[in-house]
C-alpha positions, 0 to 999 in steps of 0.5 A: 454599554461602553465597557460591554463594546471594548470588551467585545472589540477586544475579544473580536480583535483576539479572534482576529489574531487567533485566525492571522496566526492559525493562517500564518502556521498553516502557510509556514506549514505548506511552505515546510512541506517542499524540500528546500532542495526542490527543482523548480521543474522536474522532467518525468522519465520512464521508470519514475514513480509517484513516490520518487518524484513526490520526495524530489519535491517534498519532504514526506512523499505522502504529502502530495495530494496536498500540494497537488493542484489539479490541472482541470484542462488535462484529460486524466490530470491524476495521471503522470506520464514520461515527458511530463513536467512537474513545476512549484507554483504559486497557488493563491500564496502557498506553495503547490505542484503542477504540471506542465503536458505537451501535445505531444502529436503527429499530425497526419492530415487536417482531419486526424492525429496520433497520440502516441500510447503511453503509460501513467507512471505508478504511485510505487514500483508496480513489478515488486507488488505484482509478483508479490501478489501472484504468489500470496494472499491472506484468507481472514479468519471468517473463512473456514480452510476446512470446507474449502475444495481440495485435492485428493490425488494426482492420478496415474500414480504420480506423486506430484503434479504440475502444469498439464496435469490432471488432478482429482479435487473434493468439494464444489466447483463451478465450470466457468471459474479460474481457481488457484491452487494454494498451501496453508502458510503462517498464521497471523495472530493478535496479541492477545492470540486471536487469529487475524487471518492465515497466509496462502502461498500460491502454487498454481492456477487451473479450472474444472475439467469434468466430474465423477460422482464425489470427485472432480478433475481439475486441470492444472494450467500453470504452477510455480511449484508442484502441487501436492495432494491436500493442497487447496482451491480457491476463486482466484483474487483479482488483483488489479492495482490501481495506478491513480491511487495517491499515497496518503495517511489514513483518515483516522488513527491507526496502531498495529505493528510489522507481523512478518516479512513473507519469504522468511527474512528477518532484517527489513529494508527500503522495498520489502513486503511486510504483513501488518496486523491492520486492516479495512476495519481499521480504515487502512486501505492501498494508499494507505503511508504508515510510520514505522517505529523501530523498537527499543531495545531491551536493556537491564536496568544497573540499580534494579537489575530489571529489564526495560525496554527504551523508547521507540525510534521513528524508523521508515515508512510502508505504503500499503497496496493490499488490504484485507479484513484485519491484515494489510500488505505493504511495501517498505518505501523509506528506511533509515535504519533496519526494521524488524519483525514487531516494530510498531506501525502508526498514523504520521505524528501530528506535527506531520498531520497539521501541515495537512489541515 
């Protein structure tokens, strides 16, 4: 009986040990995640975004939600604004960030005050997604080009047609809807040669005007290049971005790689849109922060004469804003060195992953 209980009081006594250690590692971890350059307090000035102010503080910008202790007395606490300050504090021995809101009105008379209106700051530069999004999206695979309106003729004998125009277009429309009119661009395939989805470049906007047995006027109300017989009509995306939503690693572990750079660049750097070939199925989702590791490059091997291609280097990381079936849009939000067409996009290591355990 005796030896039964020191055996159980030194097995109790290593489990102790084992949760003291695993508690000192995650409090090391939470501590790791500051920079050991971090203000103490930071002001929010217009133009600032989640991301900037998320790398004063924290040595992966991703990593704020983790640090980011609610203030449940603020309305909208997700939200950040100019004029706000971010402060280090202690929340229950590990390091956090909160904020600190001024009242910020102008009192008129005992019974009423103006909040003056503001903007949230955005998680990424909202103007560089915006303007790529109105100009392309990705059609998946499951949706047949083929049986999708198009136009037919300009009408009038033009050859092209743009905003103000008239058009003639095959296939059904329905009279309350807004349609983009789009051209076919590149295919995205798998390695195996699978299509993933094909890319759609936006060339204008316009809504059914009348209809004539088999064909349909469609008015065209803005383009941004001329729009050209067989081009396509589609119902347009909504293109809402959300500014609440925070940067984070997806849930699980994603693998794929950079497709293409849309717009034909070859060389990426910080704030460039690449296409991926990861998706919703993948668990990727607008929040989603993918490493990049760069490729190796291809050398001869002296003895055997054969090529071989050296290991990866982590080389950046893209936070994803559009996200489809298999493919995903993401921007370039850190680059330490070129990326390329091919590198390889992935989960965040695990060292990185269990400082958010």
């Amino acid at each position: 009986m005796t030896r039964r209980w020191e055996r159980a009081r030194r097995c109790g006594g290593a489990a102790l040990l084992i949760v003291g250690l695993l508690a000192a590692g995650m409090a090391h971890a939470q501590q790791q995640m500051l920079r050991d350059d971090a203000p103490k307090r930071y002001t929010v000035v217009r133009g600032d975004t989640l991301w900037d102010i998320s790398g004063r503080f924290l040595n992966h910008p991703w990593q704020w939600p983790q640090v980011w202790q609610i203030n449940p007395q603020i309305d909208n606490p997700h939200l950040i604004y100019p004029g706000d300050v971010v402060v280090i504090r202690d929340c229950n021995g590990k390091p956090c960030l909160g904020i600190e809101r001024g009242q910020n009105v102008v009192k008129l008379s005992p019974e009423m005050r103006r909040i003056p209106r503001r903007q949230a700051i955005a998680p990424l530069p909202l103007d560089v997604v915006e303007h790529f999004l109105t100009r392309h999206r990705i059609a998946d695979a499951s949706i047949n080009l083929s049986e999708q309106p198009y136009v037919v003729a300009s009408g009038d004998k033009r050859l092209i047609s743009g905003a103000g125009d008239d058009v003639y277009v095959r296939g059904d429309l329905t009279g309350d809807i807004r349609y983009g009119i789009y051209r076919p661009g590149e295919v995205y395939r798998d390695a195996q040669g699978a299509i993933l989805g094909r890319e759609l470049i936006s060339i204008g906007e316009g809504r059914l005007a009348g209809g004539d047995g088999d064909l349909n006027r469609f008015a065209v109300t803005a383009s941004r290049q001329e729009v050209r017989d067989g081009d396509l009509l589609m119902p347009l995306e909504r293109l809402e971005l959300v500014g609440e939503f925070q940067p984070r690693p997806p849930e699980h572990a994603v693998e794929g790689r950079i497709l293409s750079v849309p717009g034909g660049v070859r060389f990426i750097g910080r704030l460039h849109v690449v296409a991926m070939d990861v998706g919703t199925r993948d668990g990727v989702a607008p929040g989603s922060v993918l490493a990049v590791e760069q490729q190796g490059e291809l050398v001869s091997d002296p003895r055997t004469e054969e090529m071989a291609r050296l290991p990866g280097v982590e080389a950046g990381q893209v936070m994803v804003f559009r996200s489809y079936d298999r493919v995903s849009y993401g921007l370039v939000m850190r680059a330490t060195q070129t990326l390329e067409i091919g590198d390889r996009v992935h989960t965040p290591d695990a060292m990185d992953l269990y400082s958010l355990r």
